[in-house]
N, C-alpha and C positions, 0 to 999 in steps of 0.2 A: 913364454908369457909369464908375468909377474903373479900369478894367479893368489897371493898372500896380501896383494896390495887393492885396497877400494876403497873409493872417494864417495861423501857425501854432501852434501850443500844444507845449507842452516837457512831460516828464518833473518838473518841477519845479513846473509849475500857474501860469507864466505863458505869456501870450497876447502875439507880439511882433506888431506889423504892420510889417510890409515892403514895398519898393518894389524891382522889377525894373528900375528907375533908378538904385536908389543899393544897391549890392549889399553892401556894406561895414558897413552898419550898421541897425540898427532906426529906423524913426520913430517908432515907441511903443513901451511895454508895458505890457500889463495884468496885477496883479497880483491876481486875484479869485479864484483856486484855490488848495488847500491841497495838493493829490495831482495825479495825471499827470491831463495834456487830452487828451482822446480824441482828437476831434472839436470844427472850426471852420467853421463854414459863415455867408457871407454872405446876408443876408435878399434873394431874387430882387427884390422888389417898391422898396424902402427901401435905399438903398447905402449909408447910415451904420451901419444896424443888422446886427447878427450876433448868432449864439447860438453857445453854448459846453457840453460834459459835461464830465465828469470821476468820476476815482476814490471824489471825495469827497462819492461822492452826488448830487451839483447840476447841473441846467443853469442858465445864466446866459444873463441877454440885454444885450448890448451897444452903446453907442452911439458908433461910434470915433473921435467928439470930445471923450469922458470916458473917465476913468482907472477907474473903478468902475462895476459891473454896473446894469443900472436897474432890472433884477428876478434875483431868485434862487431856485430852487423846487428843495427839499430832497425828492429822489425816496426816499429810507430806503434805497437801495440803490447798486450801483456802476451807470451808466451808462454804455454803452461806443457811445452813437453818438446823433446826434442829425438831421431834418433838416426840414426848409420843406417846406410844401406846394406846389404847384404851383399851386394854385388860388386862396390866400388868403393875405393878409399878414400874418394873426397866429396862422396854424395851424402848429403844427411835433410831431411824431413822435419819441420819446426809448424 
């Protein structure tokens, strides 16, 4: 596991990933949000994939070798947290 890499979500609906290496700057950013990101959690199982909320409805799932979400699932409402199961790799909680 990448355990020097961790993602955070802004006000603004982008998701940067960071590295506790290199404190100075982003190594990415994902722009998949319209509104503030809640909530960014890494998938326990899978250490490329993460999922994402936000204001604007949506959780997104991501793969932090792409720039764009691989799935987007439009909740009709605001989401303010999101998380992984413990048990299974494709169960998560919004």
């Amino acid at each position: 596991k990448q355990e020097h890499l961790f993602i955070v979500g802004t006000e603004e609906g982008n998701i940067h990933e960071c590295s506790k290496a290199y404190s100075g700057q982003y190594l990415e950013t994902y722009d998949g949000h319209h509104m503030a990101v809640y909530a960014v959690k890494w998938n326990p199982f899978h250490e490329r994939i993460f999922i994402s909320c936000s204001a604007d409805w949506t959780v997104k799932l991501w793969d932090h070798n792409l720039k764009y979400p691989i799935m987007s699932l439009d909740l009709g409402n605001a989401v303010g947290d999101v998380c992984w199961s413990p048990y299974s790799s494709t169960v998560f909680a919004a």
